[in-house]
C-alpha positions in Angstrom: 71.5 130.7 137.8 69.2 133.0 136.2 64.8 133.0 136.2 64.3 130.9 133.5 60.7 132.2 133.6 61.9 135.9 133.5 60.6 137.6 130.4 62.5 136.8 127.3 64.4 134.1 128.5 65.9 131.4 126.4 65.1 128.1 127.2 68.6 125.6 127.1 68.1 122.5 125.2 68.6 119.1 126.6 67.8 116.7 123.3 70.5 115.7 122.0 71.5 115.3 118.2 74.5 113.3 118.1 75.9 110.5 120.5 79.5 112.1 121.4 81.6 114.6 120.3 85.4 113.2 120.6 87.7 116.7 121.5 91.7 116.0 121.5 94.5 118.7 121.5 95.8 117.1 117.8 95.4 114.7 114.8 96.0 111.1 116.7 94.8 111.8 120.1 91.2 111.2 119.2 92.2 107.8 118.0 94.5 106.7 121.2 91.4 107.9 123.6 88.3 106.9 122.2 88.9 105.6 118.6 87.8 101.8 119.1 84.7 103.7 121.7 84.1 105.7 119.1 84.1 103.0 116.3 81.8 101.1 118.4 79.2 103.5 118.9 78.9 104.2 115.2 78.8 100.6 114.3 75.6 100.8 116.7 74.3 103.7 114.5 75.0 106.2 116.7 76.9 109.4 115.4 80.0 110.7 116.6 81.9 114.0 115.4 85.6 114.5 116.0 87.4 117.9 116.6 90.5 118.5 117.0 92.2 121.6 118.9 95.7 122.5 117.1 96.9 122.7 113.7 99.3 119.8 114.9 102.8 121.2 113.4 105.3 120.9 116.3 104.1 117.1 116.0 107.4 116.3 113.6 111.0 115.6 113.5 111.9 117.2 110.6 112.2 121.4 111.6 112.5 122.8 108.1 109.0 121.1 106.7 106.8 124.1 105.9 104.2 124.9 108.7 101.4 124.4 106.0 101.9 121.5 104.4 102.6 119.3 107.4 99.2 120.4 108.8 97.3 119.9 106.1 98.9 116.4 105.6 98.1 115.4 109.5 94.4 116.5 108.6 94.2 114.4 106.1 95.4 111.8 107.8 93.1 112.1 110.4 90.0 112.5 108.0 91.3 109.3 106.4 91.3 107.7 110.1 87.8 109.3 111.0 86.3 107.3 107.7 87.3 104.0 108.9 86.1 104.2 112.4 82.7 105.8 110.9 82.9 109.1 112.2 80.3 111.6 110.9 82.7 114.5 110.4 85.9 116.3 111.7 86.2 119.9 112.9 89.6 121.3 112.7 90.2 124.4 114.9 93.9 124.9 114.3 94.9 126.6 117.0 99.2 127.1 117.1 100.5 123.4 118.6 102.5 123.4 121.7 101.1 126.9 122.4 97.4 126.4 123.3 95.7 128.5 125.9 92.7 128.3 127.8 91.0 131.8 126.8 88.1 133.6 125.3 88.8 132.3 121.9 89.4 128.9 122.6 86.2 128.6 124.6 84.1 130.1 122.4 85.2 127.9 119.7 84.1 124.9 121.8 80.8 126.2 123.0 80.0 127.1 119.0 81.2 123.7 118.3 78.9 122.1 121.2 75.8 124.0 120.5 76.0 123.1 116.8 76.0 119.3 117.0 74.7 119.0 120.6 76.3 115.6 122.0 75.0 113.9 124.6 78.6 112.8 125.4 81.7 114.7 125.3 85.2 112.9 125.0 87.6 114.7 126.1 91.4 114.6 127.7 91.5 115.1 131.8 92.6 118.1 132.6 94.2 116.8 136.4 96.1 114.6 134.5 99.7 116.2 134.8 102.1 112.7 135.7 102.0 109.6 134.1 104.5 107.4 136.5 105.3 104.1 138.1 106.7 104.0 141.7 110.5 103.7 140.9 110.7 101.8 144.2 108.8 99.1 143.3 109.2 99.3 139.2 112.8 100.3 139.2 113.1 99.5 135.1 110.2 101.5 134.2 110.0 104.7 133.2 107.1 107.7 133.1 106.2 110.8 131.5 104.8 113.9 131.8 101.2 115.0 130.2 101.8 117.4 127.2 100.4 120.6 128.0 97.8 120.8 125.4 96.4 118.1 126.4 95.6 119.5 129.8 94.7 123.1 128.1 92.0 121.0 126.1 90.5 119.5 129.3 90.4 122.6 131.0 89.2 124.5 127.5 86.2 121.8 126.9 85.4 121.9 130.9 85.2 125.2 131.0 83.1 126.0 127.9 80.5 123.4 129.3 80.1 124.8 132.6 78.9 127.6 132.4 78.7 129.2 128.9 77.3 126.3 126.7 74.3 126.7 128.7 74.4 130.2 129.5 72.5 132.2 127.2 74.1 135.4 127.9 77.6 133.5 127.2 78.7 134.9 123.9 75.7 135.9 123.0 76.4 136.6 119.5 76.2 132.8 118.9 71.9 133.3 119.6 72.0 135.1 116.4 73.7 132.0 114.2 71.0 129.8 115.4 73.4 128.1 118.2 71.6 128.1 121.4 72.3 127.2 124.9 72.4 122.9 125.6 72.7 120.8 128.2 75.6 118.1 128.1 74.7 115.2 129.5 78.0 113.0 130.3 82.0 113.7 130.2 84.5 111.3 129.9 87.8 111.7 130.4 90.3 109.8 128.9 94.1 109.4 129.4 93.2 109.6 133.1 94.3 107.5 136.3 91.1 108.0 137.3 89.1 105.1 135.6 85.4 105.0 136.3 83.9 103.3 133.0 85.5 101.1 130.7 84.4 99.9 127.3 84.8 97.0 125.5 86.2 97.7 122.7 87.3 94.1 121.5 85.2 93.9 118.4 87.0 97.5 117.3 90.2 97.0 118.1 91.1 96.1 114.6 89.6 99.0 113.5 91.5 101.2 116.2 94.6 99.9 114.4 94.0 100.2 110.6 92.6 103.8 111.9 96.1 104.7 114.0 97.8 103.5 110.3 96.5 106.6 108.5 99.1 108.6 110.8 102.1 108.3 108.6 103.1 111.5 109.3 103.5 110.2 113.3 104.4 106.6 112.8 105.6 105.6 109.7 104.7 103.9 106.3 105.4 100.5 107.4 104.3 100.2 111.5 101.6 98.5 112.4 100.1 99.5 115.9 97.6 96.4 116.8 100.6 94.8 118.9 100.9 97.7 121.0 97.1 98.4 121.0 96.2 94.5 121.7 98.6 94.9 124.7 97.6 98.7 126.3 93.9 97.6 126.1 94.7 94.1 127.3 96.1 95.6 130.3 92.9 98.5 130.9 90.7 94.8 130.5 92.4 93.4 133.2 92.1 96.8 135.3 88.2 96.7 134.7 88.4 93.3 135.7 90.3 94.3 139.3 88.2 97.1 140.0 85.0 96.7 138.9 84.5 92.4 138.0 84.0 93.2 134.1 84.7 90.3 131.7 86.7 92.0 128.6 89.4 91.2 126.4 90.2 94.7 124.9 88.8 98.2 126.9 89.4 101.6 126.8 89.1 103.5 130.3 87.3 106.7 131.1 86.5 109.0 134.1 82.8 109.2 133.4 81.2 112.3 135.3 77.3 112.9 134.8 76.2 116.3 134.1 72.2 115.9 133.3 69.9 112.8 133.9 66.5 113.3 131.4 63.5 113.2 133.4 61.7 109.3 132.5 58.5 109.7 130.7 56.8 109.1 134.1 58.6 112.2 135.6 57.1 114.2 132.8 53.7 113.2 133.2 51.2 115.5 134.0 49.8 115.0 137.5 45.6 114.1 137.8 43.6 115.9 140.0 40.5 114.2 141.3 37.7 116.3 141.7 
């Protein structure tokens, strides 16, 4: 850490402009971690912006569908999906899907990204996150699987770019000259993560999380309808928030909530009186 008093330094900013800033590795993502949170919060008036990190093209079953159009189809899906839950906008980065590396490039395209909208909350996937697995010994019948790798490149990316270039004003300092300048993020959370800290209640939006997930025809469908499975996943992360920490919810999604800045209180700011 630098002298923030040295001669022409930049001061970071700390005041936030939106509420969260939702990052997932590609179209649908954003809606399985935080679409009914992020439905919620923009019910409350508060606004959320969505990016998402690949151009989403290995995401298919079909080989010979051309690169372009299939992108540009999942991006519209997921615009479509971002109107319903009331999302302010979408930033699409489009970087190569299945192939995404935690770089210069990448980075940079976050801070820009971060500075620009300044979130007080970034959404993002955890990057330790490599197993998803039940004991065999004691769940013989179930299976697990293994977090895709862009998933954990985006955690790492986003992580990262917060700490320490977003708010390093020597970090790509080319950025200065567009106007972005260094901010302070105030809160992570991490979702797809066995490391629950914070759950949200997300029972008046789960309906929404469903008509959202719909848009995804390229992923699911024409004709499937995900509320069964979402009424059931969140169901389950109610009853887990229940367990661990004696909330009362029908329908949750989990987070690992880490905070990053507290804002001084108004009385912390005050300016001391001297008596004479």
């Amino acid at each position: 850490m630098g002298d923030r008093n040295a001669p022409g330094a930049v001061q970071v900013i700390t005041e936030p402009d939106y509420e969260a800033m939702v990052i997932g590795a590609h179209p649908d993502d954003d809606d399985f971690g935080a679409g009914g949170t992020s439905a919620l919060w923009a019910k409350q008036g508060k606004k959320v912006v969505w990016v998402v990190m690949t151009d989403g093209v290995e995401g298919g079953e079909a080989p010979d569908m051309d690169d372009v159009d299939f992108m540009l189809a999942r991006e519209q899906e997921q615009r479509a999906a971002a109107e319903i839950y009331g999302v302010k906008a979408v930033e699409f980065l489009r970087f190569p899907d299945g192939h995404l590396t935690n770089n210069d490039e990448t980075r940079k395209a976050i801070v820009r990204l971060i500075r620009k909208y300044r979130p007080r909350v970034v959404l993002t996937h955890d990057p330790s996150q490599h197993i998803f697995a039940p004991d065999p010994n004691t769940e013989p019948e179930a299976t697990g699987h293994l977090n895709h790798p862009d998933h954990r490149a985006t955690g790492n990316i986003v992580l990262d770019a917060i700490f320490p270039a977003i708010g390093n004003p020597r970090s790509f300092r080319e950025l200065l000259s567009q106007g972005l300048m260094p901010y302070r993020v105030h809160e992570l959370y991490l979702f797809y993560t066995s490391q629950a800290n914070t759950y949200v209640d997300i029972t008046e939006t789960l309906e929404i999380k469903g008509q959202g997930l719909k848009c995804h025809v390229t992923q699911f469908g024409p004709n499937v309808d995900m509320t069964a499975n979402l009424r059931e996943r969140s169901a389950k992360t109610a009853k887990e928030a229940k367990e661990k920490l004696g909330l009362e919810m029908q329908h949750a999604e989990a987070f690992r909530r880490i905070k990053l800045h507290i804002p001084p209180t108004p009385a912390d700011e005050a300016p001391t009186e001297v008596e004479e």
